[in-house]
matplotlib code that plots the C-alpha trace (Angstrom):
import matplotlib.pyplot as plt

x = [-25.1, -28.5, -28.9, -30.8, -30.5, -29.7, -29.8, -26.5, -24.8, -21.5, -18.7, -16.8, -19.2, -22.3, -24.5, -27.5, -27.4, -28.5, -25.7, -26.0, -26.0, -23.9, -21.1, -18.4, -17.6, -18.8, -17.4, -19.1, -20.6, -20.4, -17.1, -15.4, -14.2, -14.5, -15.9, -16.6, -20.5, -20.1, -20.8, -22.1, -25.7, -28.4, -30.6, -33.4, -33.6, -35.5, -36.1, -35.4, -32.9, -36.5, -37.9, -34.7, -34.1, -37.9, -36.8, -33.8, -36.1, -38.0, -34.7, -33.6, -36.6, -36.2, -32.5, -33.2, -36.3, -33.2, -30.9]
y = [-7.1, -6.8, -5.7, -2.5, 0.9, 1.8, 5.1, 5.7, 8.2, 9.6, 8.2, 11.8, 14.5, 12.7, 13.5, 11.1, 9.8, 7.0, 4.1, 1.6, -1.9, -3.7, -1.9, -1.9, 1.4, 5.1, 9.1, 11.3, 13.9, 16.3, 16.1, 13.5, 11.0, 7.3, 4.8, 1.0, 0.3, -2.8, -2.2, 1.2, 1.4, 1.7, 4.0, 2.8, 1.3, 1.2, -1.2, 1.7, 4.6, 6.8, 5.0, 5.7, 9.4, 9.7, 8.2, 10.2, 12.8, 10.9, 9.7, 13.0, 14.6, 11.3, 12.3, 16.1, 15.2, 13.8, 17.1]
z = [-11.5, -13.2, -16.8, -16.1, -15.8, -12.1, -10.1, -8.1, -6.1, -7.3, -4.4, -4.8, -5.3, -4.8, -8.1, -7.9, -11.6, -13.7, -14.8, -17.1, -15.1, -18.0, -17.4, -14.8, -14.2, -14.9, -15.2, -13.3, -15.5, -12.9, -11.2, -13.8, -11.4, -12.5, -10.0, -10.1, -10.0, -8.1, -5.0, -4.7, -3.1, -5.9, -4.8, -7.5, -11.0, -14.0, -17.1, -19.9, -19.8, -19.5, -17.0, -14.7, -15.4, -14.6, -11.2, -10.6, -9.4, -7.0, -5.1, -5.7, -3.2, -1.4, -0.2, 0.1, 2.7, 4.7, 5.2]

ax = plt.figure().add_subplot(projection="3d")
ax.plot(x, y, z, "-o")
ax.set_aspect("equal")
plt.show()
């Protein structure tokens, strides 16, 4: 997996949030679950930390234009 910071859905309560790509898994901060990165769907990705929370929004409106 890249080296960056990439923009993920949460597999259990599905929180779009930012994940740092070095690591192998996260906890949710919503709904405190941990999940393996690997092989969830990034939704988007950033070079910097700021870059990606910038982002989150975008995707964010991006999935609610679906519903």
């Amino acid at each position: 997996m890249d080296k960056r910071f990439l923009i993920v859905e949460c597999p259990r309560c599905q929180r779009v949030q930012v994940v740092d790509g070095r690591f192998k898994t996260r906890s949710c901060a919503s709904c405190g679950k941990r999940f393996e990165i690997e092989g969830l769907a990034v939704l988007g990705s950033g070079k910097d930390a700021r870059e990606a929370r910038e982002l989150v929004a975008v995707v964010k409106a991006r999935l609610a234009s679906r519903n």
